[in-house]
C-alpha positions as CSV (number, residue, x, y, z in Angstrom):
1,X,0.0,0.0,0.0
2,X,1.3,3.4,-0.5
3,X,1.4,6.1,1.4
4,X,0.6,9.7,0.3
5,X,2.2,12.6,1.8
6,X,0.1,16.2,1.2
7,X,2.6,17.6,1.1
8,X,4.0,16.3,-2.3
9,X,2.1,17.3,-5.3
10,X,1.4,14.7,-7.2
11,X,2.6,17.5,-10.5
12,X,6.5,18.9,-10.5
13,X,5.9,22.1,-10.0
14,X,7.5,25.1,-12.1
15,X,9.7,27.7,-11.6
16,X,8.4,31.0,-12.7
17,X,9.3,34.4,-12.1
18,X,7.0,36.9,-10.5
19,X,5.6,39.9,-12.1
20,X,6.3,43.3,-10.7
21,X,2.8,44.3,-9.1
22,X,3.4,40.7,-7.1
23,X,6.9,41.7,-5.9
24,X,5.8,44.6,-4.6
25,X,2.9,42.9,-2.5
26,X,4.4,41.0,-0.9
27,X,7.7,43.8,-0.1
28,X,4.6,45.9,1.0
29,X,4.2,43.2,3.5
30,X,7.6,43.5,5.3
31,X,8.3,46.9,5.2
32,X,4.4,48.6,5.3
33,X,2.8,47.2,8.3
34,X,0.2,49.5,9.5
35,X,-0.1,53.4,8.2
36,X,2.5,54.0,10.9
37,X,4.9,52.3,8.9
38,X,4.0,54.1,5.9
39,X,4.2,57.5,7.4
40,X,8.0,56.6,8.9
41,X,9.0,55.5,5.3
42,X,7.9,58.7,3.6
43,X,8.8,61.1,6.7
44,X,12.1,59.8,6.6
45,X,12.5,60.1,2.6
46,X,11.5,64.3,3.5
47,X,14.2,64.2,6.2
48,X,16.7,62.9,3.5
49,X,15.9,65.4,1.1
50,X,16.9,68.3,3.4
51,X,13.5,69.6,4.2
52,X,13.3,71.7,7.4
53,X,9.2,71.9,7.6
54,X,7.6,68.7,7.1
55,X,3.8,68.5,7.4
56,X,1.4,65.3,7.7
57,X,-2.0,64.8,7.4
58,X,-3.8,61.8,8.3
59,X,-7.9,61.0,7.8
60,X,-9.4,57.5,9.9
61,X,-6.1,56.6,11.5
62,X,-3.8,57.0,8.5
63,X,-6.2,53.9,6.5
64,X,-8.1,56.4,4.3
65,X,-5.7,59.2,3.8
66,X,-1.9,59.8,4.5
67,X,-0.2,62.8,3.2
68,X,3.4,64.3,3.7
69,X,4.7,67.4,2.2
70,X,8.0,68.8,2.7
71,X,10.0,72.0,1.3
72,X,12.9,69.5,0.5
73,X,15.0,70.0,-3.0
74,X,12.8,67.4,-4.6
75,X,12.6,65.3,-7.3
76,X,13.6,66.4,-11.3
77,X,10.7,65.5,-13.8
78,X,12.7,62.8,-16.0
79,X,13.2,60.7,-12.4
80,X,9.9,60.8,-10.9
81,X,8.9,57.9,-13.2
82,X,12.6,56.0,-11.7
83,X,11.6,56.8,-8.4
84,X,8.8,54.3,-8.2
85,X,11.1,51.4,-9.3
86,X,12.1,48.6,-7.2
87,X,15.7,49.5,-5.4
88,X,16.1,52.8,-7.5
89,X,17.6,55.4,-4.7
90,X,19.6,58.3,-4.5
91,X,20.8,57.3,-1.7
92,X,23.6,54.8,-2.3
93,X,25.7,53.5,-5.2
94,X,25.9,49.9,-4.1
95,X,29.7,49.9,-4.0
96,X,29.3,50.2,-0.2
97,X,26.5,49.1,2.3
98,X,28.1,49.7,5.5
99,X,29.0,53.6,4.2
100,X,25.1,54.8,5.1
101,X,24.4,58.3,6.1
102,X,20.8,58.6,5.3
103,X,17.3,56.9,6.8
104,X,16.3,55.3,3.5
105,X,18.7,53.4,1.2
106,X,16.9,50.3,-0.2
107,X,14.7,52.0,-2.8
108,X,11.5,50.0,-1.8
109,X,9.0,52.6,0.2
110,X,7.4,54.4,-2.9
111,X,6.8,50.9,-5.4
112,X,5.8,48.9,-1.8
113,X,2.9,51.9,-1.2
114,X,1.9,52.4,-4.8
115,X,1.3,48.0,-4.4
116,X,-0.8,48.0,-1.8
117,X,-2.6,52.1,-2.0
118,X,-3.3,54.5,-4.6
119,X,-0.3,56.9,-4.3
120,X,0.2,60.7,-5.9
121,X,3.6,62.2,-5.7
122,X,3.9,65.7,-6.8
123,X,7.4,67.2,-6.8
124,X,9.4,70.6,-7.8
125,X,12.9,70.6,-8.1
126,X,14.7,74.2,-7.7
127,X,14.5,75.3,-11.9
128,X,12.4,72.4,-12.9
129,X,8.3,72.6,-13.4
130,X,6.3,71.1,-11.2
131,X,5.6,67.6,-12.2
132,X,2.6,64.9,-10.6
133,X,2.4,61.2,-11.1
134,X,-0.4,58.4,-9.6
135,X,-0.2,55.2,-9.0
136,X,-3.0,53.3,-8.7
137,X,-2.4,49.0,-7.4
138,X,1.3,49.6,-9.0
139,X,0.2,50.9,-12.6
140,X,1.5,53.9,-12.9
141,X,0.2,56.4,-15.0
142,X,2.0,59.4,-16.9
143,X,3.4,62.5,-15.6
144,X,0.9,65.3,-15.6
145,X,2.0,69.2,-15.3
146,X,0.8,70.0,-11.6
147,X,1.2,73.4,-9.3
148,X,3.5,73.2,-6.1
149,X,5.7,76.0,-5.2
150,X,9.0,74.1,-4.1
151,X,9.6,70.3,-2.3
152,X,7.4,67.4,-2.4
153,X,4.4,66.1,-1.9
154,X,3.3,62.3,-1.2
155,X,-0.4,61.6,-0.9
156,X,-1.6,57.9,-0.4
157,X,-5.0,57.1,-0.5
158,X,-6.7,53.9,0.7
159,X,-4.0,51.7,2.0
160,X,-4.5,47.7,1.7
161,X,-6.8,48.6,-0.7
162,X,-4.7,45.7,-3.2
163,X,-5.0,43.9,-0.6
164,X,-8.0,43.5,1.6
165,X,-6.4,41.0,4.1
166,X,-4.7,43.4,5.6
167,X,-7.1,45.0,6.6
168,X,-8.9,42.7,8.9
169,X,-5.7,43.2,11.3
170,X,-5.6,47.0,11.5
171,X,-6.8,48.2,15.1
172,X,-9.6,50.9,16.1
173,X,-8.9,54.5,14.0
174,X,-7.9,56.1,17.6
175,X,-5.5,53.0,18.1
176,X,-3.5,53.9,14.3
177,X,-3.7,57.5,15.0
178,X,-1.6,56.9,18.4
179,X,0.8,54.5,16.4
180,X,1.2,57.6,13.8
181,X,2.1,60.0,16.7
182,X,4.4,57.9,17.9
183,X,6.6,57.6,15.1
184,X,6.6,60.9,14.1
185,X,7.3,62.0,18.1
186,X,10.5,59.3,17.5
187,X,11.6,61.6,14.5
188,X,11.0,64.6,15.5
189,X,13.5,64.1,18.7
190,X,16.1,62.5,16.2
191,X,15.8,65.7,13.8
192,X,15.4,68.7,16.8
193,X,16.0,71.2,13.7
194,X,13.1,70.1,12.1
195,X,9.7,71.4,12.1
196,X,7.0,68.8,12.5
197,X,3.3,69.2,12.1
198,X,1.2,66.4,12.5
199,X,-3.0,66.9,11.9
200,X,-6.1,65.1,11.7
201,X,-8.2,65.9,8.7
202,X,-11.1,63.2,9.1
203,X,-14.3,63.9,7.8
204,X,-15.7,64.6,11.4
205,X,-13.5,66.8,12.4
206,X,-10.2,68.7,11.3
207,X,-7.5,68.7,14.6
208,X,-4.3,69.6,15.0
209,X,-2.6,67.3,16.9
210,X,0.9,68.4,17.7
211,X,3.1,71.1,16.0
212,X,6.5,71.1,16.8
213,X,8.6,74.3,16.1
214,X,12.4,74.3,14.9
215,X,14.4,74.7,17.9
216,X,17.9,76.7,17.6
217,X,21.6,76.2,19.4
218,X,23.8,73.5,19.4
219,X,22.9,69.6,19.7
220,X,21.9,69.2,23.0
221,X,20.3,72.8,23.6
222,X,18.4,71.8,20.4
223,X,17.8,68.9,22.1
224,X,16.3,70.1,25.2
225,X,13.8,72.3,23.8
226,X,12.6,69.7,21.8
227,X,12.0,67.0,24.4
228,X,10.6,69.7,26.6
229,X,7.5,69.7,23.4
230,X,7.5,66.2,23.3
231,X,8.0,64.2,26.5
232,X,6.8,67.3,28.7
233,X,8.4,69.9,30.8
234,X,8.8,67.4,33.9
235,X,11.0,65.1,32.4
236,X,13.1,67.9,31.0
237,X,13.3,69.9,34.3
238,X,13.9,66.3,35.8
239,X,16.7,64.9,33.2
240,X,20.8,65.1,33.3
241,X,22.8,65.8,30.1
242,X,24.9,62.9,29.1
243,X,27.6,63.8,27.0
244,X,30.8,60.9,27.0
245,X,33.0,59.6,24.7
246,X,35.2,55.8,24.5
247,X,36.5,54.6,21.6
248,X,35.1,54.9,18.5
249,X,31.4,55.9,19.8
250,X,30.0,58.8,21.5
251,X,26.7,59.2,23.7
252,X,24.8,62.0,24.6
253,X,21.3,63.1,25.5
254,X,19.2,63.5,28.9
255,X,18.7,60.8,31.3
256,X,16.1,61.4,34.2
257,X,16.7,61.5,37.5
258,X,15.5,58.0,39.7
259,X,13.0,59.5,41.7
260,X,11.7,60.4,38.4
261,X,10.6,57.0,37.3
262,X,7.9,55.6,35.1
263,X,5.3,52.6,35.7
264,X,5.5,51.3,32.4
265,X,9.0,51.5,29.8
266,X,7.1,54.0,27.7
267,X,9.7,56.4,28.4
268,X,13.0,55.3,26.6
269,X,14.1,56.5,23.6
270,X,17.3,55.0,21.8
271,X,19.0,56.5,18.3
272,X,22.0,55.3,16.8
273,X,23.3,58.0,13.8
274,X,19.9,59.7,14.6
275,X,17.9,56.1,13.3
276,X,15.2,55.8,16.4
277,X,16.0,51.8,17.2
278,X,14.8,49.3,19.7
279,X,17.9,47.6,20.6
280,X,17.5,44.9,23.5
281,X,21.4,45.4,24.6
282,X,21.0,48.9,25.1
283,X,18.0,48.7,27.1
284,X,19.7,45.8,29.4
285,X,22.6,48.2,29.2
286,X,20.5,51.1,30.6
287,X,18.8,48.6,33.1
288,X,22.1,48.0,34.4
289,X,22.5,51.4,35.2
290,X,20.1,52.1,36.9
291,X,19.8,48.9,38.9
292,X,21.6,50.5,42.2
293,X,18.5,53.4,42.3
294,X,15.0,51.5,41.4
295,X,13.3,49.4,42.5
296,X,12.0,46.5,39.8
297,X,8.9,47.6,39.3
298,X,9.9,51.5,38.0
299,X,11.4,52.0,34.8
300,X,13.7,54.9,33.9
301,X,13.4,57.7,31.3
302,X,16.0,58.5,28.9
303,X,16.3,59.6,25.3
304,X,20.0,58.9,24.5
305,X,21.7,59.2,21.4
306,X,25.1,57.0,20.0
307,X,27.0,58.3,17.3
308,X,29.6,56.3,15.5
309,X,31.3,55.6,12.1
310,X,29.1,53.7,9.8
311,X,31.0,50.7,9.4
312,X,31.0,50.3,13.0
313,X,27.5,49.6,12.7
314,X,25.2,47.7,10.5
315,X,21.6,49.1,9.9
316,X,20.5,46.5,7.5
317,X,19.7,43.5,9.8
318,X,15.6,44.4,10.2
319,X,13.1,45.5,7.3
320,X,11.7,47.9,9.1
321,X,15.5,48.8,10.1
322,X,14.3,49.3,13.8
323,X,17.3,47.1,14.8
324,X,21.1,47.5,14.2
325,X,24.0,45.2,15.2
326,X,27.1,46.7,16.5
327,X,30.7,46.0,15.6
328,X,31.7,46.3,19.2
329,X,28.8,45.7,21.8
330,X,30.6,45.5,24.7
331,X,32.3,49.1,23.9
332,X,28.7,49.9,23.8
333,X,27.5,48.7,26.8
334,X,30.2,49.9,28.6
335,X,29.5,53.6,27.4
336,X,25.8,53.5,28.5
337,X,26.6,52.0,31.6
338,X,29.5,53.9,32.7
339,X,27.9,57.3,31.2
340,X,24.7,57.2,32.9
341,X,25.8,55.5,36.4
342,X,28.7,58.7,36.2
343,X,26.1,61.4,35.5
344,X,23.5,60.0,38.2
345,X,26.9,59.7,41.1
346,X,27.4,63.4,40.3
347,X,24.0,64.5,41.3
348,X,24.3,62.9,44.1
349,X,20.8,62.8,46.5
350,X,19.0,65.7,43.9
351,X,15.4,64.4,43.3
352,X,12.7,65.4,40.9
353,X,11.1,68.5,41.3
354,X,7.9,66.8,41.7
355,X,9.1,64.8,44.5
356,X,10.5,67.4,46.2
357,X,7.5,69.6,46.2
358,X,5.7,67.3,47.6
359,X,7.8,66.7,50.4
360,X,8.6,70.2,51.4
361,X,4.4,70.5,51.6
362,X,4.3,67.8,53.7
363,X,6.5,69.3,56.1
364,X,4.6,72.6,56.3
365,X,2.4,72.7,59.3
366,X,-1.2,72.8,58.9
367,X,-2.9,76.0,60.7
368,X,-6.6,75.3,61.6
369,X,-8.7,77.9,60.5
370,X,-10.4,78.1,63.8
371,X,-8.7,77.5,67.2
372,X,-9.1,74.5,68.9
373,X,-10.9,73.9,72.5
374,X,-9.3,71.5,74.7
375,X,-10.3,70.6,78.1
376,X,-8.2,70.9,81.2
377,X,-7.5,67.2,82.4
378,X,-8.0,67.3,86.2
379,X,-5.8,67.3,89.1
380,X,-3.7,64.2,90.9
381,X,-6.3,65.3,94.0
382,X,-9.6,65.3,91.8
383,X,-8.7,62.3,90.7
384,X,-8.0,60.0,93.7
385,X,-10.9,61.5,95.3
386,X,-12.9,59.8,92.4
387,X,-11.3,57.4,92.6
388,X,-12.0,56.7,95.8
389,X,-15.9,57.1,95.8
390,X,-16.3,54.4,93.2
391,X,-14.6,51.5,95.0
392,X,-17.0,48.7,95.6
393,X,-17.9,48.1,99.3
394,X,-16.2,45.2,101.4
395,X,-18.8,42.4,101.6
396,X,-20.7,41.6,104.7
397,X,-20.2,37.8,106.4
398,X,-23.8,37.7,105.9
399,X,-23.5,38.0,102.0
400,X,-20.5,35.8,101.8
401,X,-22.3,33.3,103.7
402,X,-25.4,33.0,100.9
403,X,-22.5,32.9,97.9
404,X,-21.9,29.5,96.3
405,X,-19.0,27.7,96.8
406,X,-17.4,26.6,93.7
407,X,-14.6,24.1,93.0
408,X,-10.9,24.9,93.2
409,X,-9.5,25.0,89.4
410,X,-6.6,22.5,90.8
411,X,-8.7,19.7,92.2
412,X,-9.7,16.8,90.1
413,X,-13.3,16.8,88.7
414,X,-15.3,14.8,86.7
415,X,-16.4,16.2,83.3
416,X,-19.3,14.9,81.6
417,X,-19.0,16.1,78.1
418,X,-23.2,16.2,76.1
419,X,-23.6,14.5,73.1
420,X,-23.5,17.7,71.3
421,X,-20.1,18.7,72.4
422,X,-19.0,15.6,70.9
423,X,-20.8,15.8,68.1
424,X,-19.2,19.5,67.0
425,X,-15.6,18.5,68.1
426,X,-15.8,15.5,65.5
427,X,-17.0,17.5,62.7
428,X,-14.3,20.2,63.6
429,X,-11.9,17.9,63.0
430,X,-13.2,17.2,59.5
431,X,-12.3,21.0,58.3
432,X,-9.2,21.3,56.2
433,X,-7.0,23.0,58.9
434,X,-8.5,21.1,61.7
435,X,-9.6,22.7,65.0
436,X,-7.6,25.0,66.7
437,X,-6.2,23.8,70.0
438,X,-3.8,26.3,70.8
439,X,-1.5,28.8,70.3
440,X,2.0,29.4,70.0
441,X,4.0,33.0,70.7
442,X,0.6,34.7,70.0
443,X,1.2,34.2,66.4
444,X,1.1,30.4,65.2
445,X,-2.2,28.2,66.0
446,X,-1.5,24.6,66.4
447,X,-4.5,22.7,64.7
448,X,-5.7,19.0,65.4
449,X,-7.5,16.9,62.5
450,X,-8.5,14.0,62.3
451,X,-5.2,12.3,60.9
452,X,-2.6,14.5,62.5
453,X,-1.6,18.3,63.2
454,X,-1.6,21.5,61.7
455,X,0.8,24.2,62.7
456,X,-0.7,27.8,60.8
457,X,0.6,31.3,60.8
458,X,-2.8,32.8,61.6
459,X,-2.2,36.5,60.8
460,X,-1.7,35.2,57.0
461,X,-4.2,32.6,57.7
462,X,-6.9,35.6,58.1
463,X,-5.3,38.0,55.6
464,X,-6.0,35.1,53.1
465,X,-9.3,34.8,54.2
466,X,-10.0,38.6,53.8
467,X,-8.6,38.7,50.7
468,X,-11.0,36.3,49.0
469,X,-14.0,37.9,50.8
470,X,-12.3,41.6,49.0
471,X,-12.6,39.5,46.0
472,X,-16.1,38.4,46.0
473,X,-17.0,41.9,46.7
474,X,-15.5,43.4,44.1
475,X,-16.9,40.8,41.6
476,X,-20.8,41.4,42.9
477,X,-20.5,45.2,43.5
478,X,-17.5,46.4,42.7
479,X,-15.3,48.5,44.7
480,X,-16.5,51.3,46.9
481,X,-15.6,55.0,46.1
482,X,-14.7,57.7,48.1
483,X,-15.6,61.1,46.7
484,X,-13.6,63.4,46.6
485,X,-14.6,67.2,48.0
486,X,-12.1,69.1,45.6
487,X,-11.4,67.3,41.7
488,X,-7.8,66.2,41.2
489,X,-6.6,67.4,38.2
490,X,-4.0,65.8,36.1
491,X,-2.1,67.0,33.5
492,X,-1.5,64.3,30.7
493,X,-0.7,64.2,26.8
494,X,-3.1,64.3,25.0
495,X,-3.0,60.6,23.6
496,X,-2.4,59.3,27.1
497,X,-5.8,61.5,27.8
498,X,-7.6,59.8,24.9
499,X,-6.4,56.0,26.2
500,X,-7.4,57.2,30.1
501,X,-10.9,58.0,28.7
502,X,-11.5,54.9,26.8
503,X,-11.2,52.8,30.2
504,X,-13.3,55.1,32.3
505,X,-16.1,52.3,32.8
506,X,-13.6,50.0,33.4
507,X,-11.7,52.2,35.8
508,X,-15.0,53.1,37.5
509,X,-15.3,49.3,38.3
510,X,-12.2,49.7,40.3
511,X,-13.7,52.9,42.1
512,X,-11.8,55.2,40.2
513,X,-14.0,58.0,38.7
514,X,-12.4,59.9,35.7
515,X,-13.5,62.4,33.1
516,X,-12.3,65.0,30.8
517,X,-11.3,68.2,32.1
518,X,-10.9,70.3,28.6
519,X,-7.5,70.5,26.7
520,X,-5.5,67.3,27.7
521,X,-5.8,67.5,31.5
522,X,-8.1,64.8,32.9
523,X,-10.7,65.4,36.4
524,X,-10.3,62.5,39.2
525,X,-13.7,62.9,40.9
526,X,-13.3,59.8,42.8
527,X,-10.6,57.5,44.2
528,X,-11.5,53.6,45.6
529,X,-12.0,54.2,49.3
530,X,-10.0,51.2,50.7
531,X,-6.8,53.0,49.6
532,X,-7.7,55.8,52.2
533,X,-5.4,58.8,51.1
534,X,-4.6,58.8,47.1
535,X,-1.7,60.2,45.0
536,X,-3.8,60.6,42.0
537,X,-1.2,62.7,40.0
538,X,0.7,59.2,40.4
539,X,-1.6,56.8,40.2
540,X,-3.2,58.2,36.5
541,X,0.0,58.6,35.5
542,X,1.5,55.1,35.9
543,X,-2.0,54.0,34.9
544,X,-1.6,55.7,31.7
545,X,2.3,54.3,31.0
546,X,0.4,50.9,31.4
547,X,-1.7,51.5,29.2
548,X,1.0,53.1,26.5
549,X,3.2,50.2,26.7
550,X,1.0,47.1,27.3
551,X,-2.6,48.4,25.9
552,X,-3.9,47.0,29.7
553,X,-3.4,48.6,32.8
554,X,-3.6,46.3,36.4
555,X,-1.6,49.1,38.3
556,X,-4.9,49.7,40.0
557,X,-6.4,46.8,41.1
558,X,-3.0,45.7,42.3
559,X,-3.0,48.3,44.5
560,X,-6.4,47.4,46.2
561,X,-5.6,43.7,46.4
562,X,-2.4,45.0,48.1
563,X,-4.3,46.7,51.1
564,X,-6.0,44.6,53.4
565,X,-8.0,45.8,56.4
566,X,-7.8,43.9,59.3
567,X,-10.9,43.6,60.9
568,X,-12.4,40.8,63.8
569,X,-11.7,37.4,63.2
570,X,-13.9,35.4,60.7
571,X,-16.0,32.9,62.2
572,X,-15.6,31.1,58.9
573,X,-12.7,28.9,60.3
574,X,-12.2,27.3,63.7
575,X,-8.9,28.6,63.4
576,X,-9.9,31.9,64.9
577,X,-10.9,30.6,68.4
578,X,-7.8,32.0,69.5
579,X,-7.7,35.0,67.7
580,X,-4.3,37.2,67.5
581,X,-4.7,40.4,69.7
582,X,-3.7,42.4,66.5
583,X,-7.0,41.3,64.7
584,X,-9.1,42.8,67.5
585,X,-7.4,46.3,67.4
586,X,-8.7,47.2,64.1
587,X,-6.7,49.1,61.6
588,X,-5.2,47.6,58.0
589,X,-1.8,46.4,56.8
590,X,-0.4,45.6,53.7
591,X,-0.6,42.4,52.3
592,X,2.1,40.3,52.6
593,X,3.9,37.7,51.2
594,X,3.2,35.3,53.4
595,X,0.7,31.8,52.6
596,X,-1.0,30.0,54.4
């Protein structure tokens, strides 16, 4: 009998060669993700060209509309039609691929977008006419005269369109629009002499969402100015300058200060010859750093910047080049590690200005607004005399004579235990932990069951037992609120505002209460009340990092099932017989790490 494997045709199939609108399919699929990767790919062709304004304008996230215009030198008539070729770049000659200088050097953007969109490019070269050219599913049609005073301008139209696939994996229009941001925000800090505009043009509405003036000086003045637009002035007022040399690479930007730490790694911002890269060694590098001043569940804030020769350094190991590979890692990682621990040894104890406002106003005394009464506590003399006239009387024979007498707790008597007795002390012995019979430095209960003993830490044991009753409550009801008498207000981006709003029923579950507050500031109207006293500045902002970074936030309900309030002992257990004096005092405690 034989066997038939599926996967071996039963026909030799044929080698064939691809057409071009193919080729550029499936390139579109490796280098144009989302319209976030499409806007990086044009931006960065505008950047190349020596623009110094760049302009884009999005419509439904970037899916129906994405247009870029720069006042670059732009592109000659008799090469506009060359440009949308597979690998045809000004770029590079190809005698060299280590020797790069420039974001784009693979020719493959403009054909990849006119595959999978319907592009327009409209260009002016400096004494050239003004020239357009569409491409519509990668036919191209011919150059038409077209009106543009100087630079370029790339509009693309419909992306996926070629291919509807796609489609079914873009996120939410609020979700691409972030994405778009994001990369632009990346650029923009790579290219401080730029000026970046980025706007929403949707049919609902027409918003400007950032604009991003051309800051003057040298690098890291530049530099400054422009990460006080983008990443706020906290973390500017908050950051040192790096600036250090070894070897054959340099390093320099602004590194925060650890009491200025994030919840989330939102806040970490790596270039390498200006290309914004995620690079897993320079993050454990900066980890490293740091290690000595946070704890592990903060992450710092820096936007560092590593300059080196181009051979050093190989850009072409990622199609979306987001990653590099270094000639020398460990000369890298020894100038991150060695620059930043350096620069946060010479500021010594500073802290944040944030922190330290806050901790000069809790030393201020408070002054009540009226003056308070207290009583004057009475003498040594009042008191005995008091004292005195509420002793009991000494009893008379008479009355002692009519008390009963009762047995002497050291002679031997005979108990007679009821049915019932016995009864409960068998089916005590049945629970899982037994029935407490005593206890052991006020602390540990000693438990008997039916087939041996049962030694339990019963602070734990009833924090455990808190816990899941905190647990059922918040599943029926959800967690109580506290409202507060004055609004919090929080300052936020406005994209970190947008993704705060879009959990507000969520957060309300939790017993936060949120809304917007005009502008990109955000109103906490009320906190859960189990966490007594709230940071809220804090907690909505390591709620939104959360959120940034992981799309989920559990910061919150971490912190409530962190809090525990210790109240009398559950009669749930037999364990509690011999209850711990601290469970009868009241108050709360953290939870800790302790099991039963």
């Amino acid at each position: 009998m034989s066997i038939i494997t599926p996967n071996i045709n039963a026909t030799v199939p044929v080698i064939r060669q691809l057409d071009d609108a193919a080729i550029n399919r499936i390139a579109a699929g490796e280098v144009v993700e989302r319209p976030a990767s499409a806007v990086k790919e044009l931006v960065e062709n505008s950047i190349d060209a020596g623009a110094r304004r760049i302009s884009v304008d999005i419509a439904d996230g970037g899916k129906t509309l994405i247009r870029v215009t720069d006042d670059g030198w732009g592109i000659a008539p008799d090469e506009l039609p060359l440009a949308l070729s597979r690998h045809a770049t000004s770029k590079i000659d190809g005698t060299d691929l280590l020797n790069i200088h420039s974001f784009g050097f693979r020719g493959e953007a403009l054909p990849s977008l006119g595959a999978v969109g319907r592009l327009k490019i409209t260009s002016k070269r400096e004494g050239h006419d003004a020239m357009t050219l569409t491409v519509d599913g990668s036919q191209m049609s011919p150059p038409q005269p077209a009106s543009l005073n100087s630079g370029t301008q790339v509009e693309l139209r419909d992306l996926f369109f070629a291919t509807p696939a796609r489609l079914k994996f873009m996120r939410t229009d609020r979700a691409e629009a972030q994405a778009v941001a994001d990369i632009l925000k990346r650029l923009a800090m790579s290219e401080p002499s730029i000026r970046f505009t980025l706007r929403d043009v949707s049919s609902d509405k027409d918003r400007l969402i950032f604009d991003y003036l051309a800051q003057n000086g040298d690098l890291l003045d530049a530099l400054h100015g422009r990460l006080l637009d983008v990443l706020g002035r906290d973390f500017a007022d908050n950051s040192l300058r790096i600036d250090a040399t070894r070897d054959a690479y340099s390093i320099t930007g602004y590194a925060a200060l650890p009491t200025y730490s994030r919840g989330a790694a939102v806040m970490q911002f790596f270039f390498v010859n200006g290309r914004p890269v995620k690079d897993k060694q320079l993050i454990g590098a900066m980890r490293a750093a740091y290690s000595d001043f946070l704890s592990r569940d903060r992450h710092p804030a820096v936007a560092l910047f590593i300059e080196c020769d181009p051979h050093m350094v190989d850009v072409n190991v990622h199609p979306a080049k987001s990653e590099v590979r270094f000639r020398d890692p460990g000369a890298v990682r020894g100038l991150v590690v060695t620059s930043l621990k350096h620069a946060l040894a010479e500021a010594g104890h500073r802290s944040s200005t944030t922190i330290s406002e806050a901790t000069l106003g809790a030393f201020t005394p408070e002054r009540p607004a009226t003056p308070i009464y207290q009583m004057d506590r009475p003498s040594m003399q009042a008191r005995t005399t008091a004292y005195t006239s509420q002793a009991p009387l000494e009893a008379s024979p008479q009355f002692a004579e009519a008390m009963p007498v009762f047995a002497r707790v050291d002679e031997p008597q005979d108990i007679i235990e009821a049915p019932e007795a016995r009864d409960a002390q068998a089916a005590s012995d049945q629970f899982p932990l037994g029935a407490a019979r005593g206890q052991v430095h006020e602390n540990y209960v000693i438990a008997q069951t039916a087939t041996g003993m049962v030694i339990v830490d019963q602070h734990a044991a009833h924090e455990r037992l808190v816990y899941e009753k905190l647990k059922a409550q918040m599943a029926d009801t959800g967690v109580a609120s506290q409202a507060l008498l004055i609004p919090d207000i929080v300052d936020l981006p406005q994209d970190a505002c947008l993704r705060l709003l879009e959990q507000t029923e969520t957060l309300a579950q939790m017993g936060l209460h949120i809304e917007a507050f005009g502008g990109s500031a955000i109103a906490v109207r009320e906190t859960p009340a189990i966490l007594g006293q709230v940071d809220a500045q804090g907690l909505i902002k390591d709620i939104a990092d959360e959120l940034e970074d992981l799309g989920e936030s559990q910061n919150l309900q971490a912190r409530i099932e962190a809090y525990f309030p210790i109240a009398a002992p559950t009669p749930l257990c037999p364990l509690f017989l011999l209850a711990h004096p601290l469970c009868r005092s009241g108050g709360g405690v953290p939870k800790t790490a302790r099991g039963v």
